[in-house]
LUMTI-552962 format. One record per residue (C-alpha): residue in one letter; x, y, z. Coordinates in pm, whole numbers, padded with zeros to 5 digits, always signed. Layout:
N
AXYZ ...
This chain:
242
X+01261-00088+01422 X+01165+00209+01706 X+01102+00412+01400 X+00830+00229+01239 X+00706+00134+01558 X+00671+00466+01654 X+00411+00477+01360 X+00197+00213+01416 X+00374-00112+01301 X+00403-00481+01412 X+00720-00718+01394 X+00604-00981+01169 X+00893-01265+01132 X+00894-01575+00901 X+01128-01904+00821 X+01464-01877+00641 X+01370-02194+00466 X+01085-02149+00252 X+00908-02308-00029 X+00891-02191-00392 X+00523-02064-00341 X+00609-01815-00088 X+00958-01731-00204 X+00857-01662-00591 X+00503-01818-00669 X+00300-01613-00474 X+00490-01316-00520 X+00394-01330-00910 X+00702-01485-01022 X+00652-01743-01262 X+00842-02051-01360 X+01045-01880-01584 X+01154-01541-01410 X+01534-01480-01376 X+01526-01419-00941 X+01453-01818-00998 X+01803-01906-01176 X+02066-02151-00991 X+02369-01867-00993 X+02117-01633-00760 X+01912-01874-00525 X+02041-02124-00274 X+01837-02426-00389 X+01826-02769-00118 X+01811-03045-00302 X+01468-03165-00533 X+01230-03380-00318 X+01081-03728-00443 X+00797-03500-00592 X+01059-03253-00808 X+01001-02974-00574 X+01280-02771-00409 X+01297-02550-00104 X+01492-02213-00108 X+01704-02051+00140 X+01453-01708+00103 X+01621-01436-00149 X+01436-01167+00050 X+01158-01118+00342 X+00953-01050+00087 X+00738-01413+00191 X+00636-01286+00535 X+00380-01057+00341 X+00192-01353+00213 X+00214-01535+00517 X+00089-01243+00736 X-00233-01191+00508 X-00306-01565+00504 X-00291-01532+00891 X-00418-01162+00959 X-00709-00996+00864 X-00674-00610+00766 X-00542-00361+00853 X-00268-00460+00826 X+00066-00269+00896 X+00365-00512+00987 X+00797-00488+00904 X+00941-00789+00833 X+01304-00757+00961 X+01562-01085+00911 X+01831-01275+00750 X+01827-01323+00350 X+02014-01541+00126 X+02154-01462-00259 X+02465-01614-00389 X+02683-01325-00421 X+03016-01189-00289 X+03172-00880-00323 X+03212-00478-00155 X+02810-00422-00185 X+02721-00801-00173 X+02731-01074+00095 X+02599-01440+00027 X+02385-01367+00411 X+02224-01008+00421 X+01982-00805+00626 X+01669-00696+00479 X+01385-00513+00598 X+01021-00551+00444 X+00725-00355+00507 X+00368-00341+00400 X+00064-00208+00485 X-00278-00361+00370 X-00624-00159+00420 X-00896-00079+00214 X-00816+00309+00145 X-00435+00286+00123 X-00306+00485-00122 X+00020+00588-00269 X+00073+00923-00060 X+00066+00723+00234 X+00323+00513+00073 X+00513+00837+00019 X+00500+01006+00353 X+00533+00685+00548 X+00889+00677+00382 X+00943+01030+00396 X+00906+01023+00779 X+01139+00685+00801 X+01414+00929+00590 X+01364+01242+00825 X+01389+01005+01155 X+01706+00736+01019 X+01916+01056+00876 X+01879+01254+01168 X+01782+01539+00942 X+01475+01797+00972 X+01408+01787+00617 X+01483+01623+00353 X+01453+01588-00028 X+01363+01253-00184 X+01286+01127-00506 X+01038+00848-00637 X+01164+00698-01006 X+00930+00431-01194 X+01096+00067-01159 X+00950-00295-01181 X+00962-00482-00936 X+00718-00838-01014 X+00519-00788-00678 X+00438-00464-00719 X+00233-00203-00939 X+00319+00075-01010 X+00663+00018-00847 X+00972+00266-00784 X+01331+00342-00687 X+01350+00546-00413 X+01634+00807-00383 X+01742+01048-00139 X+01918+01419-00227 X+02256+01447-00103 X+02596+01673-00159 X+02966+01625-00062 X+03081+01913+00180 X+03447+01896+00255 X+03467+01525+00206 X+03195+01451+00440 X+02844+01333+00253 X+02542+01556+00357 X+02224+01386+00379 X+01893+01506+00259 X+02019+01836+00086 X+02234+01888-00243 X+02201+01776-00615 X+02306+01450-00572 X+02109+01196-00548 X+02183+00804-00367 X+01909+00494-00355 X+01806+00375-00063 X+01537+00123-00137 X+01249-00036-00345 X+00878+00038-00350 X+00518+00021-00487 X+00172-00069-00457 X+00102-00405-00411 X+00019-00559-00722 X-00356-00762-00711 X-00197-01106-00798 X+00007-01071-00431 X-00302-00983-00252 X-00483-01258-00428 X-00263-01511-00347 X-00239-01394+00040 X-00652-01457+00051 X-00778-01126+00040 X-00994-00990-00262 X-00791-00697-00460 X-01105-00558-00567 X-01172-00455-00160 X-00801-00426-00056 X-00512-00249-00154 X-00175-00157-00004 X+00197-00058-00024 X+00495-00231+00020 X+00868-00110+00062 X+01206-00306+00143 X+01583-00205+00196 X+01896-00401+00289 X+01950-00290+00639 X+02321-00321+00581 X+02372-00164+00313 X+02147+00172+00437 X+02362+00128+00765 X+02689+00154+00536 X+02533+00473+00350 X+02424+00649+00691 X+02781+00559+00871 X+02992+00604+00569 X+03117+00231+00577 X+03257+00142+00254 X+03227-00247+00236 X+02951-00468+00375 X+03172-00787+00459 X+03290-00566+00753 X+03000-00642+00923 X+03062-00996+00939 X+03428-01000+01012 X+03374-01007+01381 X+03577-00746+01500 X+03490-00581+01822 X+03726-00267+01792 X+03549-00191+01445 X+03125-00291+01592 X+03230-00070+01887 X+03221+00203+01590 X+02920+00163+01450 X+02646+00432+01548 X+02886+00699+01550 X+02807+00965+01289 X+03159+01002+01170 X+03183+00881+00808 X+03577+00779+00854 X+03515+00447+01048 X+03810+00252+00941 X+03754-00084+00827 X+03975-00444+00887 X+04114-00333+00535 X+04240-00008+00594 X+04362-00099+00927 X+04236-00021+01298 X+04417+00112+01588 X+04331+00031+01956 
C-alpha cells in the first residue's frame, strides 16, 4: 500500500457481499459469461424477486462504486478479501486481491505502463527491471494484458527483474467504455486504466513460498518468516524448527 501511496493513490474499500450489478453487471459481464457459473461464485440464496447476492469474486466492484461516488481524477487501490470456490497449492476459497484504477480525462496507456513499472522496481527491491505486456481479455477492459516480469535461476535462488525467463504477476488494461458508463461518467470525456493482482500469490513469488494455504494455517513460527528475502522459508509441510 506505501508504494502506491507514495504515488498519489487513495484506499478505496467496498462490501464483501455484493450484488450481481456490481460484481458482474456493471463490469460488462452478461447473463451468460462463465465468471457467473455455480462451481466459481459463492451464490446466497435467490430472493422473493429471483435475484441473488455474491460473496465478490474480486475487488473489481469498488471501481464502480468509487466513480458513482467520486468525481475525476480519480486514482484509488482497492485492497481486500475475495471469494472463488477453489482449493488447491495456487488457490484458496478466501484470497487477497489488490485493484487499482485511475480515471482522468488524458490517461493513457504509458501511464498504465510506468505506473506498474515503478510498483515492479519498488516491490522487487530491484533498480531495474525488465517487464513484459502480452494481449489478454479480460471483459472490463480494452485493450487488456498479462503482465510479466523477466527473471533467471542463479544457483537455485530466483533473480528478479533480469534473465530470460519470464513469471506473471498480474492483469491489466484500459478501462473498457461500458465500465465507465455504468460508473456515471461519459466514456467519450473519460478514460482510464485499471490493474489487479492477488496479493498472496505476488507475496509467494517475491518470498519464494511455494503454497498459498500457508498463509492461513496460523502458524506463528512460519508468519514470523515472512518479509525475509530468503526464498527457503519452510512451510507447515516441509516441516519447521523452533
Amino acid at each position: 500500500m506505501a508504494i502506491f501511496g507514495d504515488m498519489g493513490f487513495s484506499v478505496a474499500e467496498g462490501p464483501h457481499i455484493e450484488t450481481d450489478f456490481y460484481n458482474f453487471g456493471a463490469l460488462n459481464m452478461p447473463p451468460e459469461h462463465p465468471a457467473r457459473q455455480e462451481h466459481d461464485t459463492f451464490y446466497f440464496h435467490p430472493k422473493p424477486d429471483g435475484s441473488r447476492m455474491v460473496l465478490r469474486t474480486h475487488t473489481s466492484p469498488v471501481q464502480i462504486r468509487t466513480m458513482e461516488k467520486a468525481a475525476p481524477p480519480i486514482r484509488i487501490i482497492a485492497p481486500g478479501r475475495t471469494f472463488r470456490s477453489d482449493s488447491d497449492q495456487t488457490h484458496t476459497p478466501m484470497f487477497h486481491q489488490v485493484e487499482g484504477l485511475v480515471i482522468d480525462e488524458t490517461t493513457h496507456l504509458g501511464h498504465l505502463k510506468g505506473t506498474l513499472e515503478a510498483f515492479a522496481k519498488a516491490f522487487f527491491e530491484v533498480d531495474a527491471v525488465k517487464m513484459r505486456f502480452r494481449p489478454s481479455h479480460f471483459p472490463f477492459t480494452e485493450p487488456s494484458m498479462e503482465v510479466d516480469i523477466g527473471c533467471s535461476w542463479e544457483g537455485g535462488e530466483l533473480k528478479i527483474g533480469v534473465g530470460d525467463s519470464w513469471l506473471e504477476i498480474l492483469g491489466s488494461g484500459m478501462v473498457h467504455p461500458n465500465v465507465i458508463r455504468a460508473g456515471g461518467l461519459d466514456p467519450e470525456r473519460y478514460q482510464g486504466f485499471a490493474f489487479g493482482m492477488g496479493i498472496d500469490r505476488i507475496a509467494m513469488l517475491k518470498y519464494g513460498i511455494p503454497d498459498l494455504r500457508a498463509f492461513f494455517e496460523a502458524d506463528l513460527r512460519w508468519l514470523r518468516h515472512y518479509g525475509f528475502s530468503s526464498l527457503a522459508i519452510p512451510t507447515l509441510a516441509e516441516g519447521l524448527s523452533l
